[in-house]
KOLVO-800373 format. One record per residue: z, x, y of N, C-alpha, C in turn; residue in three letters. Coordinates in steps of 0.2 Angstrom, whole numbers, plus 2048, in hexadecimal, padded with zeros to 3 digits. Example, Ala and Ser with C-alpha at 12.3 -4.5 7.8 and 13.67 -1.06 7.14 Angstrom:
<atoms>
8278427E482783E7EA8278427F0ALA;8238407F58248447FB827840800SER;
</atoms>
This chain:
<atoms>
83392F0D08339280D082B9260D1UNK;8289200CD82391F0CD82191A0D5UNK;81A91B0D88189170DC81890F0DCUNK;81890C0DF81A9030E08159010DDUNK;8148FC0D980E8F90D78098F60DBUNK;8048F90DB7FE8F30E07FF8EE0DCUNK;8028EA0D78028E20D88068E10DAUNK;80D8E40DB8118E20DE8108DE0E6UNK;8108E40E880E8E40EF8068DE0EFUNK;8038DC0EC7FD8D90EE8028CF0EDUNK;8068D20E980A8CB0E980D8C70EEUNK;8118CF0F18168CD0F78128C90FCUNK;80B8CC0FD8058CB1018058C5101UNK;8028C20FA8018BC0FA8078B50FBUNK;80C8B90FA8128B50FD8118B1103UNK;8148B91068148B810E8108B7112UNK;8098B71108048B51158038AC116UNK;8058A91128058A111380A8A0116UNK;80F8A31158158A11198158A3120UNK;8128A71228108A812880C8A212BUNK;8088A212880189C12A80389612BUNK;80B89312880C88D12781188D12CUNK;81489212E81989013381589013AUNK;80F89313B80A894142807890143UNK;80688A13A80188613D80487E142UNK;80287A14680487614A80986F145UNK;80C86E14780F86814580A862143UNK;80B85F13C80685B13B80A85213DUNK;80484E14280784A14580D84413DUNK;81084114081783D13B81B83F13AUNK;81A84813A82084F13782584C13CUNK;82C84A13883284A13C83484F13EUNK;83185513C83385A14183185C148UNK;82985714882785A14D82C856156UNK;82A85B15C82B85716082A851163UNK;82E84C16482C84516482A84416DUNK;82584217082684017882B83B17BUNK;82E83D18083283918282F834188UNK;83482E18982F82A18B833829192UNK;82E82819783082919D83682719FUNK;8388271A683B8231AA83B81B1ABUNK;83581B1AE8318161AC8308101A7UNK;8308141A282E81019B83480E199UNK;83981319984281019884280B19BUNK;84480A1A28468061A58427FF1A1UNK;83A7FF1A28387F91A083A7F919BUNK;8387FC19583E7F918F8437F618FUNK;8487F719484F7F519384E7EE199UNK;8497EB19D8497E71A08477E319AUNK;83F7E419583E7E11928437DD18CUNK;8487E118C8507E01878537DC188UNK;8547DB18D8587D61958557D0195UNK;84D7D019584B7CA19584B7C718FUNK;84A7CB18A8497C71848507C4183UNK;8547CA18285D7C618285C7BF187UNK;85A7BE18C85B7B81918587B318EUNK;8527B418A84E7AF1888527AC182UNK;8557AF17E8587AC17885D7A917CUNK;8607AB17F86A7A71838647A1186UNK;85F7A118A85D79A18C85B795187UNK;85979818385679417B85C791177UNK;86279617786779317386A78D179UNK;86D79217E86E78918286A781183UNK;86478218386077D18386177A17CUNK;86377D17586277917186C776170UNK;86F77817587677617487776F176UNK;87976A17287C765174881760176UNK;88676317888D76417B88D768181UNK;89276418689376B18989876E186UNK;89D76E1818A077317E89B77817BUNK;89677717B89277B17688D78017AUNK;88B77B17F88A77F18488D783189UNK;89578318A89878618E89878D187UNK;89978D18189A79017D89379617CUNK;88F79317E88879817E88979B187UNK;88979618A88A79919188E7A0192UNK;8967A018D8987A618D8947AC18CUNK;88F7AD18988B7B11858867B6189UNK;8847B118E87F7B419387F7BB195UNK;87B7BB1938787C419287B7C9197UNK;8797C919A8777CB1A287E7D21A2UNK;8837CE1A288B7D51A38897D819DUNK;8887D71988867DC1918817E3193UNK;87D7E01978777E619A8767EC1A0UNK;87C7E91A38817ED1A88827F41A7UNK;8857F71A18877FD19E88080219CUNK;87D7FC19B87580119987080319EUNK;8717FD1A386D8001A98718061ADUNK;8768061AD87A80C1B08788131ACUNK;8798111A78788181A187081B1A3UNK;86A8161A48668171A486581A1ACUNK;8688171B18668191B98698211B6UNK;86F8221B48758291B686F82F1B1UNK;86B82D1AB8678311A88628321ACUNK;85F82C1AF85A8301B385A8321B9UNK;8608341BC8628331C385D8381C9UNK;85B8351CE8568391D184E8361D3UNK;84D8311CD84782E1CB8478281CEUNK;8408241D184281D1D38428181CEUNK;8418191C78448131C484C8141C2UNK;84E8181C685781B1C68598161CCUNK;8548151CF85680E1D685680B1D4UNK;8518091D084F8011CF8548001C7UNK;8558041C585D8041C08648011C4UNK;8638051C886A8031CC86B7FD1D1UNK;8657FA1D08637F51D48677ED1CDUNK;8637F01C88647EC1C486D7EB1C2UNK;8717F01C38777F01C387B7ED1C8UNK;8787EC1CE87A7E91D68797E11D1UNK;8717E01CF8717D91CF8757D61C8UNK;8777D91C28797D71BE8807DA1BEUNK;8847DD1C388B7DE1C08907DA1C7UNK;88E7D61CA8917D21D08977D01CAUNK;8977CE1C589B7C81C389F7CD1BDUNK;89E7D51BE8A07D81BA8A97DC1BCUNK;8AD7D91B78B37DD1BC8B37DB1C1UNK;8B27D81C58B37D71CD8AF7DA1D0UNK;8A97DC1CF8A27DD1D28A27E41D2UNK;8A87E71CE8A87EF1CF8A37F31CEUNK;89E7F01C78977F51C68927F41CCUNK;8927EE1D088D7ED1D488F7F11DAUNK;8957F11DC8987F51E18957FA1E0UNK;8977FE1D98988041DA88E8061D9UNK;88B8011D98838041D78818041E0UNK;8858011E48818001EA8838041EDUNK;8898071ED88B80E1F28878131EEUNK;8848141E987D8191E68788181E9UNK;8788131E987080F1EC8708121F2UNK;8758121F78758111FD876819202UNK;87881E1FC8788241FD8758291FBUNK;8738281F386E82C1F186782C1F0UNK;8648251F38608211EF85D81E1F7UNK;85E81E1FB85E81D20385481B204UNK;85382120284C8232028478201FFUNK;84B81B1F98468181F58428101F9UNK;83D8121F583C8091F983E8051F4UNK;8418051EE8438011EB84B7FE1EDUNK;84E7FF1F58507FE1F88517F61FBUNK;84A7F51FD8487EE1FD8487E81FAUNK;84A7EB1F384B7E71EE8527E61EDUNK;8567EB1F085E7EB1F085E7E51F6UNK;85B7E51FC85D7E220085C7DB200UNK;8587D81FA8577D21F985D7D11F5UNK;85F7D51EF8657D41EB86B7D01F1UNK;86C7D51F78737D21FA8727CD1FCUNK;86D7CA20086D7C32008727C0200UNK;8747BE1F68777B91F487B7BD1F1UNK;87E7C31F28807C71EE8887C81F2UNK;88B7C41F88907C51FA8977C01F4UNK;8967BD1F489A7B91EE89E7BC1EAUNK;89A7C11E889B7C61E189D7CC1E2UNK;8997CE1E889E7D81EA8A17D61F2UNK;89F7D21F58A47D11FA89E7D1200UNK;89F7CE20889B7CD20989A7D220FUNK;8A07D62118A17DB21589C7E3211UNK;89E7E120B89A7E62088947E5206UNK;8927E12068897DF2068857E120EUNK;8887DF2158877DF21A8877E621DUNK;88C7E821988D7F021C8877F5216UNK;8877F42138807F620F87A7F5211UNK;8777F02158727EC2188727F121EUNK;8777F42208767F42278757FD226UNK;87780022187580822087080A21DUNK;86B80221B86780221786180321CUNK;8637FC22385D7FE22686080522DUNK;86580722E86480E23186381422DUNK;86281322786181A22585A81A221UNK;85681521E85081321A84B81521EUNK;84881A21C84181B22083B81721FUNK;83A81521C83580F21983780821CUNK;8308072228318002258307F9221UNK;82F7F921C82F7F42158357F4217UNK;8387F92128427F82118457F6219UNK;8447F921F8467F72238467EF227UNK;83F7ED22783D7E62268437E2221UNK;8427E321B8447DF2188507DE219UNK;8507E621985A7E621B8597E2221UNK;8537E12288567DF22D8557D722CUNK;8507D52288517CF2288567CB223UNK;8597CF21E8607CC21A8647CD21FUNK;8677D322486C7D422986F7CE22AUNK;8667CB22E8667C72358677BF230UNK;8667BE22B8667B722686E7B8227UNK;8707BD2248777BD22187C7BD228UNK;87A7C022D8817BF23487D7B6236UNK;8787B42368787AC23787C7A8235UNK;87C7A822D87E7A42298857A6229UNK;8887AB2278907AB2258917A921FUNK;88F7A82198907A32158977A7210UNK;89B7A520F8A17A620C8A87A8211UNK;8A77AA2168AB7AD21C8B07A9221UNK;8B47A82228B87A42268B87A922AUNK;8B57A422F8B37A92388B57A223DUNK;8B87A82438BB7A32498B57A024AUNK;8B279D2508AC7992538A979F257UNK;8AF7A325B8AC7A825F8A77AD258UNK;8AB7B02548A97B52518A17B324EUNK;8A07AA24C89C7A72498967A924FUNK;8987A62548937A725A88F7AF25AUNK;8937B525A8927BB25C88D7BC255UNK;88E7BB2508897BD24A8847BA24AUNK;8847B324E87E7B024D87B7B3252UNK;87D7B625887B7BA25F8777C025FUNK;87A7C22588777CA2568707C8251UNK;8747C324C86D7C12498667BE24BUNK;8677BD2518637B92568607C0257UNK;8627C525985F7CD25D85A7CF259UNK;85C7CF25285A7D024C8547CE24AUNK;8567C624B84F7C32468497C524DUNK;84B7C32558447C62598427CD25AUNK;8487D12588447DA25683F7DA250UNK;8437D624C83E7D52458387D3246UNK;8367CE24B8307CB24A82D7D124FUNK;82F7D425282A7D925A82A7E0256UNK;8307E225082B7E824C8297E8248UNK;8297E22408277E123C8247DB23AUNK;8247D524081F7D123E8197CF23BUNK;8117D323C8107D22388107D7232UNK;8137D922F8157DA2288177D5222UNK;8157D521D8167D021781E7D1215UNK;8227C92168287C72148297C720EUNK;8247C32088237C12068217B9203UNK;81F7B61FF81E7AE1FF8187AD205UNK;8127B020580F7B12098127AF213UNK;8157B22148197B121B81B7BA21BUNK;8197B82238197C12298217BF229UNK;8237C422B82B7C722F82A7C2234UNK;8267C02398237BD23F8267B723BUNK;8237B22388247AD23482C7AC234UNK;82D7AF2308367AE22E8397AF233UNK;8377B323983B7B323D83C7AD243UNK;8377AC2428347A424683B79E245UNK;83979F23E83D79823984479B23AUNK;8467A023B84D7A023A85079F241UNK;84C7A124784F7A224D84F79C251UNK;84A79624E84978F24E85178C24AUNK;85478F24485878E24185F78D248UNK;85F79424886479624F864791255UNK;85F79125885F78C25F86178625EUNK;85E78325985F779258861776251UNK;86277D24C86577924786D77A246UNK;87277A24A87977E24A87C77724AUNK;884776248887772247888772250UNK;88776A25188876725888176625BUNK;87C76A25B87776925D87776125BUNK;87175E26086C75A26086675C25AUNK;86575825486075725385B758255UNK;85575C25384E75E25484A756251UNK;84875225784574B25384074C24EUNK;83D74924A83774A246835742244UNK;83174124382E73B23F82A73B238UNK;82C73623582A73722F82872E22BUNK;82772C22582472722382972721DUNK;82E71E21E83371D21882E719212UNK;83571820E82F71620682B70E206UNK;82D70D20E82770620E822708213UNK;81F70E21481A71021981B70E21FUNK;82170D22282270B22982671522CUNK;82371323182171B23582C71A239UNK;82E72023A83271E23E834725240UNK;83772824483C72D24684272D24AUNK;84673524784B73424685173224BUNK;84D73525385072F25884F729258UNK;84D72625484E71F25385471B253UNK;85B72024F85E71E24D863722251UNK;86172525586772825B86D72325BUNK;87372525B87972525C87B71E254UNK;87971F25087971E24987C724246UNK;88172224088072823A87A727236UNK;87872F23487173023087373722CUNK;87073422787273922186A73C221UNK;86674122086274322186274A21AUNK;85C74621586074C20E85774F20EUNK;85575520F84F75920E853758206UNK;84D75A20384E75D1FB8477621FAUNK;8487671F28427681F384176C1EAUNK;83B76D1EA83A76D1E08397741E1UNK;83B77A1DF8367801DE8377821D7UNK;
</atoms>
C-alpha cells in the first residue's frame, strides 16, 4: 500500500486550522448568538414603573378629552392600574430576595386594594411583612396603609402596622409604622366603635403620638416637619378638637375687613368650612 499524500494531509491542515481559530475567536458584538446582559433588578422594576406611568398618562389624556359622562365613565373603566398588578407580582416573585422585590410588592399592596377584593394586596402584605421585615422600603408600606383600610380591611392594615414597628430594625420604618398606628387608632375611619372602645384607641394613640415625639422627634416626617411636629399637631387634635368639646377660639378677618372671633358668636349655630388647594 502506497504512503498518504503530502497534499492530502497539507489540505486536511488547511481545513481544520480556521475552523479552529473561528470557533476561539470572541463573539463579534450584534452576533445573536452572542450573550445578551441582563438588566438588573433595578432597571426592571423602573421599566415596568415607567409602563404604568405611561399607560396613566394616556387613560388621563383620553378622559380629559371625553365629553359625556357616559363616555367618561366608559374610559374610567379602562384605568390602568388592576392590569399592572400580575406584572409587578411576576416581577417581585422573579427577583425575590432583592429590595426592588419590596418595592415590587409595595406596588402590588398600592395597586391591587380594588383587585378581587383586595386579595393581591392582602396577599403582597403578609410577604412584606414576613420576608421583607428588614427592608426599609417598609416605610413606604406604612405610608400605603394609611388610606389603605377600605380596600384590604382595617384590622388588617393595623395589625401589619404594629408587626411592622415590633420587628423593623430601622428607626425610619419604625418612626414612620408608629406614627400611621397612632393616626389610624385616632381617627377610626370606616369602623363602628362603641364610645368606650373610641375612647381606649384614642388613649393608646395618645401614648403613641408622645413616645413618637421623645424617641424620634427630631427626625424628618416629611413635608419639611420632625416626628416632634406631627406629633404636636395631632395630640392638639386629641385634647380640643373631639366631638363635644368646646371650640379652640381663633380670630380672623370676614370679606368686609372687619376682625371678629369665633366666640363672638357663642351660643349661635356656626358653620365653620377650612378648605384648602394642594
Amino acid at each position: 500500500m502506497s504512503k498518504s499524500s503530502p497534499r492530502l494531509g497539507r489540505a486536511w491542515l488547511a481545513v481544520t486550522v480556521p475552523l479552529i481559530l473561528a470557533a476561539a475567536s470572541p463573539a463579534q458584538e450584534g452576533d445573536p448568538a452572542a450573550p445578551q446582559e441582563q438588566p438588573t433588578p433595578e432597571a426592571r422594576l423602573e421599566a415596568l414603573v415607567e409602563r404604568l406611568n405611561a399607560a396613566r398618562q394616556e387613560f388621563y389624556a383620553a378622559y380629559d378629552k371625553a365629553q359625556t359622562d357616559a363616555e367618561k365613565d366608559a374610559v374610567f373603566a379602562q384605568e390602568p392600574s388592576a392590569a399592572f398588578v400580575p406584572e409587578f407580582k411576576a416581577l417581585a416573585e422573579s427577583i425575590a430576595g432583592t429590595e426592588p422585590a419590596a418595592q415590587a410588592w409595595i406596588w402590588v399592596v398600592r395597586l391591587g386594594q380594588r383587585v378581587d377584593g383586595g386579595a393581591p394586596a392582602k396577599e403582597a402584605l403578609g410577604v412584606l411583612t414576613s420576608r421583607y421585615v428588614d427592608s426599609p422600603a417598609l416605610g413606604d408600606l406604612a405610608r400605603e396603609l394609611e388610606y389603605a383600610g377600605h380596600g384590604i380591611g382595617f384590622d388588617t392594615c393595623e395589625g401589619a402596622l404594629r408587626t411592622v414597628l415590633e420587628k423593623s430594625p430601622l428607626r425610619a420604618v419604625q418612626a414612620r409604622a408608629q406614627y400611621v398606628l397612632a393616626r389610624t387608632l385616632m381617627r377610626s375611619r370606616g369602623r363602628q366603635l362603641s364610645e368606650e372602645a373610641a375612647l381606649e384607641r384614642r388613649a393608646e394613640a395618645r401614648k403613641l403620638f408622645v413616645d413618637l415625639a421623645e424617641r424620634f422627634g427630631a427626625e424628618d416626617a416629611g413635608r419639611d416637619r420632625t416626628y416632634a411636629a406631627q406629633a404636636e399637631r395631632n395630640l392638639f387634635e386629641i385634647d380640643h378638637l373631639q366631638i363635644g368639646m368646646v371650640a379652640p377660639d381663633f380670630e380672623c378677618t370676614d370679606a368686609d375687613g372687619v376682625k371678629f372671633k369665633l366666640s363672638d358668636y357663642r351660643g349661635k349655630v356656626v358653620v365653620v368650612d377650612f378648605w384648602g388647594d394642594w
